[in-house]
Structure formats: C-alpha cells, structure tokens
C-alpha positions as CSV (number, residue, x, y, z in Angstrom):
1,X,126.2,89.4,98.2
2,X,122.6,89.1,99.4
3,X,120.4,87.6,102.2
4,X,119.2,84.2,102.5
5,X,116.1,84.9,101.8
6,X,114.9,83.6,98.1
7,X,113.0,86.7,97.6
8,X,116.3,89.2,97.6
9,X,118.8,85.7,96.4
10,X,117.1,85.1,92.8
11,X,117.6,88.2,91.4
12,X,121.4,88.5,92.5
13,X,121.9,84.4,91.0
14,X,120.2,85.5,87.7
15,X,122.5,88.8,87.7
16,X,125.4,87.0,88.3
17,X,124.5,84.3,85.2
18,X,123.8,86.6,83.0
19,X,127.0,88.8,83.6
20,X,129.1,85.5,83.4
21,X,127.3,84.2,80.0
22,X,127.9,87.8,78.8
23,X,132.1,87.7,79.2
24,X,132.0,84.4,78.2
25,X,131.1,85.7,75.0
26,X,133.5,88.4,74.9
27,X,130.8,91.1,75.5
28,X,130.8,94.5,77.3
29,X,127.6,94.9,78.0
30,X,126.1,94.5,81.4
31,X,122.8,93.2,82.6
32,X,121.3,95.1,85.6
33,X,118.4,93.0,87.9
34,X,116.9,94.4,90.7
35,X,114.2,93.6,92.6
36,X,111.2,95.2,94.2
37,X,109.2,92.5,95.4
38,X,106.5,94.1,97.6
39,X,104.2,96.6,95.6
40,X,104.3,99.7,97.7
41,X,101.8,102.2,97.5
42,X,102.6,106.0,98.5
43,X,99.9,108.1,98.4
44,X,97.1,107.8,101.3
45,X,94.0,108.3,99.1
46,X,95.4,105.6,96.8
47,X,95.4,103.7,99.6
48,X,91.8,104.6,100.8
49,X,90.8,104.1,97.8
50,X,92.2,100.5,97.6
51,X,91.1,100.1,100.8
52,X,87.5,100.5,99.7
53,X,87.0,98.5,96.7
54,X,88.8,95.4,98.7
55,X,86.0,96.0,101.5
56,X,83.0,96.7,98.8
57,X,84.5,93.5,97.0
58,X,84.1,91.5,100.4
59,X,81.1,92.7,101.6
60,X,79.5,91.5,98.0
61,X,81.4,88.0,98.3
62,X,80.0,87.8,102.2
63,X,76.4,88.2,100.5
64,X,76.3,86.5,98.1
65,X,78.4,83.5,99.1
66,X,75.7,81.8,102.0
67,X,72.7,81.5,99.5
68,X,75.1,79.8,97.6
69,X,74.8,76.9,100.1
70,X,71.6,77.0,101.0
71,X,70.7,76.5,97.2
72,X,73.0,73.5,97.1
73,X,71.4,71.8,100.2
74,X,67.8,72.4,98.8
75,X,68.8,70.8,95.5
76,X,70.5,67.6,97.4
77,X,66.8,67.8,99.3
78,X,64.7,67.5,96.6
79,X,67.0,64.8,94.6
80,X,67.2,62.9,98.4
81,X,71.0,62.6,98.0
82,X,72.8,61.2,100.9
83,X,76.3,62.3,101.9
C-alpha cells in the first residue's frame, strides 16, 4: 500500500482509519488523504526570488550576529565575571 517511509505511511494509516470508522457507521462516504510533503516551487523567478530574500536574510543575520558577542564579553569585562 505505501513505502516504509513515515512520510508517504501516515497519510495511507489515517486513510485507512477513517474509511474503516466510516463503514463501521454504516456510511457511504469516503475520506480522501494525500500527501505532498515537500513544497515545490515551479516557476524560476519565484525561485530567484526566494533565493534572494533567504541570502539578504543571511547576510543581515551574519552582521549582526558577531557584535552580539563582543557586546556580551565586554559586559562580563566590566562586571569581572569569571567563566
């Protein structure tokens, strides 16, 4: 019915519950579940695009991230705190 992996399994066990809860109740309705588990994304300049605020976002984190530090070690300095 599906692979071992849990990504593709969970959907097919939670299909397979709900059918059986369903007839159990004399029902004829169905439950569908389907999975897409890795968000694709077609178009290139959508993907540029993403590309570029993930690398703007980094760039800012890389700055700003080492003062951080240095700030923390001046403060330990001046309050002579030991490690």
């Amino acid at each position: 019915m599906c692979s071992a992996e849990p990504v593709n399994c969970f959907p097919m066990l939670v299909n397979i519950l709900s059918n059986t809860f369903l007839r159990l109740f004399n029902s004829t309705a169905r439950i569908r579940v389907w999975s897409n588990p890795f968000y694709s994304i077609q178009s290139p300049e959508v993907r540029s695009d993403f590309f570029f605020i993930c690398l703007g976002y980094m760039l800012i984190l890389a700055a700003g991230l080492p003062p951080q530090f240095a700030v923390s070690s001046m403060e330990d300095y001046k309050v002579k705190s030991m490690h």
